[in-house]
C-alpha positions, 0 to 999 in steps of 0.5 A: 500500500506505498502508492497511497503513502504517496498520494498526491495533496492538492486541491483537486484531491481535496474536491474528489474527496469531498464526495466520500467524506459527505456521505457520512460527514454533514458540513458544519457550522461557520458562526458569526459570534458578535461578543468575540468580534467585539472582544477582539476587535476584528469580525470572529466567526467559528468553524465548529469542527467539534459539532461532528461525528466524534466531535473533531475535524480528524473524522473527514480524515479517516472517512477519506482513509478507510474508504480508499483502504476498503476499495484496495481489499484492507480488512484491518488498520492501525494506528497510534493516537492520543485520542482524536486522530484514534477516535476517527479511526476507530469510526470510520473503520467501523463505518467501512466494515475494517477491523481496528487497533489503536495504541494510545499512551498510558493515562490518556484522556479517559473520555477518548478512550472510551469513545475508542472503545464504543466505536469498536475498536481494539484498544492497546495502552503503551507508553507514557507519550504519543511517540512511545505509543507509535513504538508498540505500533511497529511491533503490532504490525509485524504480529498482525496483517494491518495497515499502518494509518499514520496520524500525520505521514498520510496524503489521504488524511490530509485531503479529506480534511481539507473538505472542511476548508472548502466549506469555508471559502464557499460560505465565506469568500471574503476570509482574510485570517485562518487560525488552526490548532497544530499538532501533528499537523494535518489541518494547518496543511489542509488549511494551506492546500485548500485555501490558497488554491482559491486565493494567495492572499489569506492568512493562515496562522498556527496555534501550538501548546508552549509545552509541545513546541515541536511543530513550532520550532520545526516551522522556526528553523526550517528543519525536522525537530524533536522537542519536550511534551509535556501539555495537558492538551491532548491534541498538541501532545506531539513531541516532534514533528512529521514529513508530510504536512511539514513540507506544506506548512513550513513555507505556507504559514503566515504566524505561529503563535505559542499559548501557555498551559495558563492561556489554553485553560483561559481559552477553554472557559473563553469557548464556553463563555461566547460560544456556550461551546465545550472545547478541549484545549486544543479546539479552543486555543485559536480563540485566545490565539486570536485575543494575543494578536487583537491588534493584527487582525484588527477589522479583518474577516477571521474564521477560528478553528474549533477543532475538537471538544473531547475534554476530559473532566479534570480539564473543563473543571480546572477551565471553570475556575479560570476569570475567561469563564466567568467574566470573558476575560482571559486572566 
């Protein structure tokens, strides 16, 4: 199966793909929030990736994946996750009739694990980090017969996330600034893929955990980098950062901008306040992301990515403590 880990990446790739990925995964909501436009200065609209099946944007990813990988005869698939990128996976297989392991870190978030678990996946708890779960994962594909879904390495993930980026530019033509979260980084190359096919000139800003800063400091200095990982916030929890989608957001990103564990807590209680949204970490970060740079996007048409909203408990208790849910206010 090389030729789909070499499967083009482009907008006509992403166009075909949307076909697959709406049978099964409706377009969601782009909203205009009126306190957010205030409290930043600069028009806010959210694109609500949370409100899809699994409850983040990774779901068009697998949909595209598992797809291509039943038309080719693959009966079973593995992967490694902390939680999200898994959760698609896991459901899309099942949607598609595949079997499904997905290796996680030890602790990881308990709600994502369970979700793992319903969707009817096998899952393998190995590691303490997200690249020494990806170790088990060699392993388990010398023992078994099962296609190795990489969460970043993978042309076809990346396409069909790129179909929530059509969605936009179709009900927002006049876009100026695209804020994504980054972890492994598929939607920020989604992101640059697709919307720069329709025009050059928007935006598109990273947003990345202080304490997982690997895509950041790969994006910094032009090159592959390992770096520490230690965030609370699952979906930037990569401690180094991969060769596919690097190659499209180390020369395509406009800003790259670093929030503090403090700040990404702020952000979750900010998604509750103007949103009434429940975002993990990750999902919420470009609302406060957005807040730092206020001055910048100052009159401009912005979308925030909501990426995800599969928090854990401990998470949304410690977030409601904050002043961003109480007053609307980070700090």
């Amino acid at each position: 199966m090389e030729e789909l880990k070499n499967y083009p990446i482009s907008i006509s790739e992403v166009v075909r793909s949307r076909a697959v990925v709406g049978t099964f995964v409706k377009p969601t909501q782009l909203l205009h929030y009126e306190g957010l436009s205030k409290l930043i200065g600069a028009q806010i609209y959210v694109k609500h990736e949370n409100h899809n099946p699994t409850g983040t944007f990774k779901i068009r990813g697998g949909t595209n994946l598992m797809y291509h990988l039943k038309q080719r005869g693959i009966e079973g698939v593995i992967t490694f996750s902390t939680g999200n990128h898994g959760l698609s996976i896991a459901t899309a297989a099942e949607w598609f009739g595949l079997a499904a392991v997905v290796v996680v870190p030890e602790n990881n978030n308990p709600v994502k694990n369970r979700a793992i678990i319903e969707s009817g996946a096998e899952l393998v708890e190995a590691g303490t980090t997200f690249e020494e779960a990806s170790q088990k994962v060699e392993q388990l594909c010398q023992e078994r017969s099962l296609y190795f879904a990489h969460p970043a390495n993978e042309p076809l993930l990346i396409n069909g996330v790129g179909t929530e980026f059509l969605e936009i530019i179709e009900e927002l033509p006049d876009i100026d600034v695209m804020l994504v979260p980054i972890g492994a980084g598929s939607e920020a190359a989604a992101a640059i893929t697709t919307l720069r096919a329709f025009r050059q000139d928007i935006e598109v800003i990273a947003v990345q955990a202080k304490n997982s800063p690997a895509a950041y400091n790969s994006w910094l200095r032009k090159e592959l980098c390992h770096a520490s990982n230690t965030t609370f916030a699952g979906g930037f929890a990569t401690g180094k950062a991969y060769e596919v989608p690097f190659e499209i957001y180390k020369n395509g990103l406009d800003e790259f901008i670093l929030l503090t564990e403090d700040e990404i807590y702020d952000a979750i209680g900010l998604a509750l306040y103007y949103t009434n949204n429940l975002a993990e970490g990750a999902g919420a970060s470009t609302i406060m992301a957005s807040y730092r740079i206020r001055e910048r996007l100052k009159g401009k048409n912005v979308v925030l990515q909501m990426s995800g909203c599969n928090a854990s408990p401990e998470e949304i208790r410690e977030a409601c403590k904050r002043r961003a849910f109480h007053a609307g206010e980070p700090g």
